[in-house]
C-alpha positions as CSV (number, residue, x, y, z in Angstrom):
1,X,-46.4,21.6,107.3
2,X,-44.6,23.8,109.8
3,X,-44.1,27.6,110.1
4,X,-42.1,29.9,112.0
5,X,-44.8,32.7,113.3
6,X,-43.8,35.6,115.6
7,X,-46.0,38.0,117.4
8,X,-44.9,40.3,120.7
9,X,-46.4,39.1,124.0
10,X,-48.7,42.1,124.3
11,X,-52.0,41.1,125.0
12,X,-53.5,42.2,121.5
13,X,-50.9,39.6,119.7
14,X,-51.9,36.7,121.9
15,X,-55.3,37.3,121.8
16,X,-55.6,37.1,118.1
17,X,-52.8,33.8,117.9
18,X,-54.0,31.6,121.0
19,X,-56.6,29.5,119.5
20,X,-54.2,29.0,116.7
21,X,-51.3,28.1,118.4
22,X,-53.0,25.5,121.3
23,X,-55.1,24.4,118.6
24,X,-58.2,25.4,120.4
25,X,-59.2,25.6,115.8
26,X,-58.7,23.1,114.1
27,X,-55.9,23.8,112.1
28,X,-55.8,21.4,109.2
29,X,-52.4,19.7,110.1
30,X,-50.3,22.7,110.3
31,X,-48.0,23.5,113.1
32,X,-46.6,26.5,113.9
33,X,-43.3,27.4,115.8
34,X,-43.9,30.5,117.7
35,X,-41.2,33.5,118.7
36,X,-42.4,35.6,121.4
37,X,-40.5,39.0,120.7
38,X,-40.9,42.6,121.2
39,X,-41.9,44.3,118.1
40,X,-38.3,45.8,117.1
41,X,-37.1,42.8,117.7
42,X,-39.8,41.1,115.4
43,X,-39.2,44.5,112.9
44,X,-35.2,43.6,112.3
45,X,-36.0,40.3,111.8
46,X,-38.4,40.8,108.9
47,X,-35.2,43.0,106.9
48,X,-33.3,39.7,107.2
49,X,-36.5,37.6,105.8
50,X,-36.0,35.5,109.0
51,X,-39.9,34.2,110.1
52,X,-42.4,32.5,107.5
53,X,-44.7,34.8,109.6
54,X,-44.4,37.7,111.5
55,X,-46.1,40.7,113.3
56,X,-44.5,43.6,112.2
57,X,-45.1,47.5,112.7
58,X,-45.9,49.3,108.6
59,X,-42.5,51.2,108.2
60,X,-40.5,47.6,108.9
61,X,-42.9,45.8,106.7
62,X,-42.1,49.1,104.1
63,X,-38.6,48.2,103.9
64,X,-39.1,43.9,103.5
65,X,-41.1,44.0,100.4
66,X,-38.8,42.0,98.3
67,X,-39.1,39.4,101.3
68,X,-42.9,39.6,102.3
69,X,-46.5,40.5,102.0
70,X,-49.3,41.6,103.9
71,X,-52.4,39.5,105.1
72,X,-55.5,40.6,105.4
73,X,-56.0,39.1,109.2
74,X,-54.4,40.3,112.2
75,X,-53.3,43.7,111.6
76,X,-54.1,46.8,114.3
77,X,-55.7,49.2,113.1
78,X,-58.1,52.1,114.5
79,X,-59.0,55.2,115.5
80,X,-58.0,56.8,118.5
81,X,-55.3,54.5,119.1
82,X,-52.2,56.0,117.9
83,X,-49.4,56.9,119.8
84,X,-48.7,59.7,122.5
85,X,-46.1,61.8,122.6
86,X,-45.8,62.4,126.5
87,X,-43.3,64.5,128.4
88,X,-42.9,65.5,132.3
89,X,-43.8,68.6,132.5
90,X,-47.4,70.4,132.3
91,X,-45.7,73.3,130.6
92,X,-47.1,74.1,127.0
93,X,-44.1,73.5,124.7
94,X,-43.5,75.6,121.4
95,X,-43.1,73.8,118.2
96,X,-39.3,74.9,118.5
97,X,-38.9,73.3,121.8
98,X,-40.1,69.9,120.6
99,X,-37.7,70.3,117.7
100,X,-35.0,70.9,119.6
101,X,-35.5,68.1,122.2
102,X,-34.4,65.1,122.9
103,X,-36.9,62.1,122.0
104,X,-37.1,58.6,123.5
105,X,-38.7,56.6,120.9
106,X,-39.7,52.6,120.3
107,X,-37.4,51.7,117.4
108,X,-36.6,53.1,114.3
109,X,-38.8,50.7,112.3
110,X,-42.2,51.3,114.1
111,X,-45.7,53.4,112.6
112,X,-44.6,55.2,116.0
113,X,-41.3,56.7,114.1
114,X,-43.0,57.4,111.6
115,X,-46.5,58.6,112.9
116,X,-43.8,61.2,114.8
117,X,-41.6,62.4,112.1
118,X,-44.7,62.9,110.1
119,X,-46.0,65.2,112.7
120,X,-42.4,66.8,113.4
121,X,-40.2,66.4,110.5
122,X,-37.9,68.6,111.8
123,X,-37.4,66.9,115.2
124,X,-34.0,64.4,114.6
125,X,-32.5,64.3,118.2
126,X,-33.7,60.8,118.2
127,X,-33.0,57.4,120.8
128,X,-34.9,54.5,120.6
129,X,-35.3,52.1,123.4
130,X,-37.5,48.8,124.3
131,X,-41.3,51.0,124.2
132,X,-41.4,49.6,128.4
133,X,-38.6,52.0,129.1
134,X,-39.8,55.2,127.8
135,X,-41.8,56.1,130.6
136,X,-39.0,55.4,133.2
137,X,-36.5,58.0,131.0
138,X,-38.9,60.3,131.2
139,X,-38.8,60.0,134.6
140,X,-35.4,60.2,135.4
141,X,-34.5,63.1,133.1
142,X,-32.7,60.8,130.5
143,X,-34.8,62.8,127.9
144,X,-37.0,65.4,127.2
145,X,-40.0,64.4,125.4
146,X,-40.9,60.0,124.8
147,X,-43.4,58.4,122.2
148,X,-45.0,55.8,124.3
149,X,-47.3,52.7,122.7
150,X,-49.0,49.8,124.1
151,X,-50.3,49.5,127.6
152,X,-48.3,53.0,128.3
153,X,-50.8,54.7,127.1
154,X,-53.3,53.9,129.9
155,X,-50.6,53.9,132.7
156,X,-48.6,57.4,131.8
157,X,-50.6,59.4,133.7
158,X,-50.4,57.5,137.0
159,X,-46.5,58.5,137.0
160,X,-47.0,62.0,136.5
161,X,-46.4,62.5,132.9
162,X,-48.6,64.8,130.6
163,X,-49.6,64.2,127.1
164,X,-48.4,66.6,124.5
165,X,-49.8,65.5,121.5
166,X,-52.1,61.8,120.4
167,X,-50.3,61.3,116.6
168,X,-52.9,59.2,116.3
169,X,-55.3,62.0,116.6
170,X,-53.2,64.3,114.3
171,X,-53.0,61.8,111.2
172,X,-56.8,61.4,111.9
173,X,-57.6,64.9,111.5
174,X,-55.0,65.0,108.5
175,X,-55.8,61.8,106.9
176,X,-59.7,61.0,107.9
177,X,-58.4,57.1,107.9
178,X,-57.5,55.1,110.5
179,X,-54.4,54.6,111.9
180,X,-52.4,51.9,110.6
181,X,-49.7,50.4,113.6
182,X,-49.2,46.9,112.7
183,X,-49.7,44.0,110.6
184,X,-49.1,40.3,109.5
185,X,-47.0,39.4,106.7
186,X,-46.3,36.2,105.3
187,X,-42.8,35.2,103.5
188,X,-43.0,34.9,99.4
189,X,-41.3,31.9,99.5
190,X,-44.2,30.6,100.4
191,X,-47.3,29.4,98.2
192,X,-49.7,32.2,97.9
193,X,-52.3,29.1,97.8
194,X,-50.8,28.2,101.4
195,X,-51.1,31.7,102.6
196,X,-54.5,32.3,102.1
197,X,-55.2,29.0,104.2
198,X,-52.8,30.5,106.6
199,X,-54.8,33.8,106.8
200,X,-58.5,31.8,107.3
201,X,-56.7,29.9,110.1
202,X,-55.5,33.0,111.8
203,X,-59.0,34.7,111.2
204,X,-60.8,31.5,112.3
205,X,-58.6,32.2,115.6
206,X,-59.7,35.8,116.3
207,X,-63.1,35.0,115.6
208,X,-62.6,31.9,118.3
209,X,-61.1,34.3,120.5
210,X,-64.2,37.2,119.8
211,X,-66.7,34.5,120.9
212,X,-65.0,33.7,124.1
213,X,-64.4,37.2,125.1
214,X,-64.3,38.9,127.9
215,X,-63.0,36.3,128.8
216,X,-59.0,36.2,129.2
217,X,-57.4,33.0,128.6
218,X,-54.4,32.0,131.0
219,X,-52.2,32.2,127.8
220,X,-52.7,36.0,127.7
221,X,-52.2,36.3,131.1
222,X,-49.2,34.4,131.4
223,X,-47.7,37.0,129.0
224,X,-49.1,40.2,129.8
225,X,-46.2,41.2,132.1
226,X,-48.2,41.9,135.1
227,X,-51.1,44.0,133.5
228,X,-54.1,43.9,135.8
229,X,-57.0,42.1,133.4
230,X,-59.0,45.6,133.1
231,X,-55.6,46.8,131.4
232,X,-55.6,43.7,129.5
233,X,-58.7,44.3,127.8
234,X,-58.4,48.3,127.4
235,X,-55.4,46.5,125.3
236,X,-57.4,44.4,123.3
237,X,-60.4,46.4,122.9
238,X,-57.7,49.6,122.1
239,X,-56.5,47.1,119.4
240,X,-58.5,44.2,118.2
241,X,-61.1,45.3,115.8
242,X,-62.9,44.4,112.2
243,X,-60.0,45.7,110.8
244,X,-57.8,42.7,112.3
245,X,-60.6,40.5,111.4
246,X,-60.2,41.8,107.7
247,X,-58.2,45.1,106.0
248,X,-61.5,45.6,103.7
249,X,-60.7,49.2,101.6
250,X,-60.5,51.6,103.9
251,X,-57.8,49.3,106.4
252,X,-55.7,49.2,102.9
253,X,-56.2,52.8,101.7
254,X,-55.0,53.8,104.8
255,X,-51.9,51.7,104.7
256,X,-51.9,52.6,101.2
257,X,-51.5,56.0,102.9
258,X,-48.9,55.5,105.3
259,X,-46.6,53.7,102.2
260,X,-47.2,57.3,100.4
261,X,-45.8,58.8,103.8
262,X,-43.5,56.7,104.5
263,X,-41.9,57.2,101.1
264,X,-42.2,61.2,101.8
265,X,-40.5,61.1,104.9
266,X,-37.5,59.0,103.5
267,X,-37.3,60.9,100.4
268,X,-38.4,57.6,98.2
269,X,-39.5,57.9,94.8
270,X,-43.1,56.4,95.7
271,X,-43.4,52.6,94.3
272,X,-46.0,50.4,93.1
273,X,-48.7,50.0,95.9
274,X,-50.3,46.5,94.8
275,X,-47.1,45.0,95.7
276,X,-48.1,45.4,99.3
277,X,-51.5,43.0,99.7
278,X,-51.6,39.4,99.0
């Protein structure tokens, strides 16, 4: 049997997938055709129902519930990884200020929208860009204030930008859960007795991947985009958990959580919360 499975080539995605993918597991005669996209990319997809598998960020997976579900492998989740809100200037900004900005963020679709307009709802001057080009509008005065993910957040610093707030920290404080940024859902069309193989592969892969580490494979490397291999595993420690290993209660309360805020923020009567798990 063959699958269409997408992840993004950040180092996180490929750690989890290689073992599966160069069938360094045994994976009981299935074969998977891989899309290496950036998350947005990956997010758009998943409204048109387009992968049998697919990394996705929570708000994107929000909207493609009539077309998928979550596994319980693979996800990122943690605490004190959430995203930063950054800006280029070490002057304390008022909550007015930031509400009157202008804001580069990483799609419309990503936990890093939403982590943001949970913290400042009444921020709306809004453009999202590919997350590797925040840091460079920043720079060059495209806009005021950027939410940067991903291997930004250990590289901001080094081109002179100054961390106004860590969302991550905020819904932390708020929430006392971790933060929920992405996850692996699996198209309904297919069995859910299928799936659930599909899921032990991909956790048989991680936990290949767990024994081998620190070790970084040439396949991660190959599609880090020029991350030195400290970065690499700031990324992957940052990001690769127990919770990607498996949800268990508190992964899903706290995307449980985010669903509850995601229907707040777009004004959504709230809907039926089992729907989201396999």
């Amino acid at each position: 049997m063959k699958f269409t499975l997408g992840f993004s080539p950040c180092p996180n995605d490929t750690f989890i997938f290689e073992a599966l993918i160069n069938k360094k597991i045994d994976t009981e005669g299935f074969e998977f055709e891989v899309e290496l996209q950036d998350v947005e990319t990956l997010n758009n997809w998943a409204l048109e129902g387009k992968l049998d598998i697919s990394k996705l960020s929570f708000p994107a997976f929000f909207k493609s519930l009539e077309n998928y579900t979550l596994l319980n492998t693979g996800s990122a989740l943690g605490k004190g990884v959430g995203p930063l809100l950054i800006t280029d200037s070490n002057h304390k900004l008022s909550l007015d200020e930031i509400n009157q900005a202008s804001i580069a963020l990483p799609g419309a679709n990503t936990s890093a929208n939403l982590l943001f307009s949970y913290a400042y709802p009444e921020a709306k001057e809004k453009t999202f860009m590919l997350f590797s080009a925040i840091e460079n509008a920043l720079i060059n005065k495209q806009v005021d204030l950027g939410v940067i993910i991903h291997e930004n957040r250990f590289t901001y610093k080094q081109k002179g930008l100054y961390k106004v707030m860590d969302l991550g920290e905020y819904w932390e404080e708020k929430m006392e859960l971790p933060i929920p940024l992405g996850g692996i859902a699996i198209n309904q069309t297919i069995k859910r007795s299928i799936a659930l193989k599909i899921e032990e592969l991909i956790r048989k892969s991680l936990e290949y991947a767990f024994q081998n580490y620190p070790s970084i494979t040439d396949y991660v490397k190959q599609h880090s985009q020029e991350m030195s291999e400290d970065v690499m595993r700031q990324h992957i420690n940052l990001y690769v958990n127990n919770y990607s290993l498996d949800l268990g209660e508190e992964g899903k309360l706290a995307i449980e959580t985010l669903y509850e805020v995601y229907n707040e923020v777009n004004e959504i009567e709230n809907e039926d919360e089992s729907v989201l798990f396999i």
